[in-house]
C-alpha positions as CSV (number, residue, x, y, z in Angstrom):
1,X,-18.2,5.4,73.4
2,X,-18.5,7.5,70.1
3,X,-16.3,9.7,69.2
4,X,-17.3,13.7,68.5
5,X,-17.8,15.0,65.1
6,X,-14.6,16.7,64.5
7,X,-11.7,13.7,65.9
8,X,-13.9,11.2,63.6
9,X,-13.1,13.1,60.6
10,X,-9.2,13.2,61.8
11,X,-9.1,9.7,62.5
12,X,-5.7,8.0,62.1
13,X,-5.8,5.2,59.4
14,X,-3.6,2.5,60.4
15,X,-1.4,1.1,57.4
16,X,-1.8,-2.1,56.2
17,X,0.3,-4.8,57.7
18,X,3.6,-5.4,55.4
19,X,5.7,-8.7,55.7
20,X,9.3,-9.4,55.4
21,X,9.0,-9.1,51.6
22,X,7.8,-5.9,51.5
23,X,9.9,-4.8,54.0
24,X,12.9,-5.9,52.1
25,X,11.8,-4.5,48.9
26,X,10.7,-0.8,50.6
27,X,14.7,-0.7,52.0
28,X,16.3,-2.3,48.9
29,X,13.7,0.7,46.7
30,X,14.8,3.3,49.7
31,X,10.9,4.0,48.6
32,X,7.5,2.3,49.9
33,X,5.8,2.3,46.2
34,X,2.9,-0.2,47.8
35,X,0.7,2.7,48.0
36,X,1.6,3.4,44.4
37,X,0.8,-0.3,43.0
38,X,-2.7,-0.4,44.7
39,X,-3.7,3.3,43.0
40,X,-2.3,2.7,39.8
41,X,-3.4,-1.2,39.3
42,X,-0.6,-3.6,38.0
43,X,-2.2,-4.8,35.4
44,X,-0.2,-7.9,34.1
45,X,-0.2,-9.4,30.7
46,X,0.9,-12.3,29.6
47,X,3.8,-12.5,27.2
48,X,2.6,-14.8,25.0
49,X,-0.9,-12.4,24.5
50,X,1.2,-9.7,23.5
51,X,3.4,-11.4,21.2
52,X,0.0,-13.0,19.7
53,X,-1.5,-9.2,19.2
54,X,1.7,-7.8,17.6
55,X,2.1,-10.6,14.9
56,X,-1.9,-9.9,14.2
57,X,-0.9,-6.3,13.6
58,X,1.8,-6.8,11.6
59,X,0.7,-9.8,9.7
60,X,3.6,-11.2,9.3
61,X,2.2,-14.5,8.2
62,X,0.6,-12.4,4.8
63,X,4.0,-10.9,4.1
64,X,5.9,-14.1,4.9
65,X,3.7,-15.2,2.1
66,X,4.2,-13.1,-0.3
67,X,7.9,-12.7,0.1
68,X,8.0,-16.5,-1.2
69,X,6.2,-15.6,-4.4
70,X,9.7,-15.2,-6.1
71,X,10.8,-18.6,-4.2
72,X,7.6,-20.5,-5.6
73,X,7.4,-18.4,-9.0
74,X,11.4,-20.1,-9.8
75,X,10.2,-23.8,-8.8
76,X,6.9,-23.6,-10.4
77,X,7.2,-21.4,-13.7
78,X,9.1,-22.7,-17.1
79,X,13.0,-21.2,-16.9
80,X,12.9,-20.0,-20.1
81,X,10.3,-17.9,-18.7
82,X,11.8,-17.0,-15.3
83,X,15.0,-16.0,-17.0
84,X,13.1,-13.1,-18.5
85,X,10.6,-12.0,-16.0
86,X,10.1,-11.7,-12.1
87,X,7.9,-11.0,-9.9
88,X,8.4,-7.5,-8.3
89,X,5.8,-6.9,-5.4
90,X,2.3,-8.7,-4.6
91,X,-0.4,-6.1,-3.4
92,X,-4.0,-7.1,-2.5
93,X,-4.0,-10.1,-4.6
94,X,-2.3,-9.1,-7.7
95,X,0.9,-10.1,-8.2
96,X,2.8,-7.6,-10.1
97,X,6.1,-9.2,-12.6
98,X,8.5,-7.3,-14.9
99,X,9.5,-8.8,-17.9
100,X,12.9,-7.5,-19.5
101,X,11.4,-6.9,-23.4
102,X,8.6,-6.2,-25.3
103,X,8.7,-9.7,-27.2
104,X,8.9,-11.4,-23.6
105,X,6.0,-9.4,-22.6
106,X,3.9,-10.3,-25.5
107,X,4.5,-14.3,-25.4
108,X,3.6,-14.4,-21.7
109,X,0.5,-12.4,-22.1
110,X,-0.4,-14.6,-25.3
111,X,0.0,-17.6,-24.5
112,X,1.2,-18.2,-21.2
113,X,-0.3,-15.9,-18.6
114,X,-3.2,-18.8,-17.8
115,X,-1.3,-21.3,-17.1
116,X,1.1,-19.3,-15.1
117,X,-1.5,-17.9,-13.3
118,X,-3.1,-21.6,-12.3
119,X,-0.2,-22.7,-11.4
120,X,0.6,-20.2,-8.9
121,X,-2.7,-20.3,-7.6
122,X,-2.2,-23.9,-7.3
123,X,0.7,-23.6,-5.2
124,X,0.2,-20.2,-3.1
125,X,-3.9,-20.5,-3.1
126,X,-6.1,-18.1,-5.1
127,X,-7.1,-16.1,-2.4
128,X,-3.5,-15.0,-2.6
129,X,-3.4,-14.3,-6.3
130,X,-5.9,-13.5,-7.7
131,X,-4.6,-11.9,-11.1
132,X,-1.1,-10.9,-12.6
133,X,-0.2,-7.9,-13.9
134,X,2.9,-7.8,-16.6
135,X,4.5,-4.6,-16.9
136,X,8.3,-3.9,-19.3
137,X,10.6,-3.0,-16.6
C-alpha cells in the first residue's frame, strides 16, 4: 500500500540502533553527541604523523646542527685560535665568528681561514658550511 504524497514527506526516521556503549556514554555525557560525530567526521590522526610533521616544520634536526658548531669548532680548531674567536650564529651556510682584535682577525684571515674552513667542512659537511665570515666583535 503506498502512502499519499503529503505523510511520505513526514515520514518518521527511526534512529539508528545504539548498544550498551553508547548508551552508557549518552548518560555519563547527559548529551547523545552520535549525531554530532557522524556530521562533523572524526577524523583521527596518528600521533606519531603529527609529531613527524611538526619536527619537519621546525627543523629541528638543521638547528640541532648548527647549535653544535661551537661544540665541534672547540674539538676541531687550534686553541690558540679558539681562545680568540667564536662562532656566533650559522645562517644559510655561512658560519659567522667574532674574533676579539684586529691582529687576531688578520692572522685568521691570512693564514688560517682555509684550513679552518676544511676542517669544519670535514667534520659538519660542506653543505652545512659553506663559507666563514670573520667579523671584530
Amino acid at each position: 500500500m503506498a502512502l499519499p504524497p503529503f505523510q511520505r514527506r513526514f515520514k518518521r526516521r527511526r534512529s539508528p540502533r545504539t548498544g550498551p556503549r553508547d548508551r552508557i556514554l549518552r548518560q555519563w555525557r547527559g548529551v547523545d553527541v552520535k549525531e554530532l560525530e557522524k556530521t562533523h567526521g572524526i577524523k583521527s590522526v596518528d600521533a606519531g604523523a603529527v609529531v613527524k610533521n611538526v619536527l619537519g616544520a621546525l627543523q629541528l634536526d638543521r638547528r640541532r646542527a648548527e647549535s653544535e658548531v661551537v661544540k665541534v669548532w672547540n674539538q676541531t680548531i687550534d686553541p690558540t685560535v679558539t681562545a680568540h674567536a667564536q662562532p656566533v650564529n650559522l645562517h644559510r651556510g655561512t658560519l659567522f665568528v667574532n674574533v676579539d682584535s684586529s691582529v687576531w682577525l688578520d692572522e685568521i684571515v691570512r693564514y688560517r681561514r682555509h684550513e679552518i674552513l676544511q676542517r669544519l667542512q670535514h667534520a659538519m659537511g660542506r653543505e652545512m658550511v659553506k663559507k666563514i665570515s670573520y667579523r671584530i666583535g
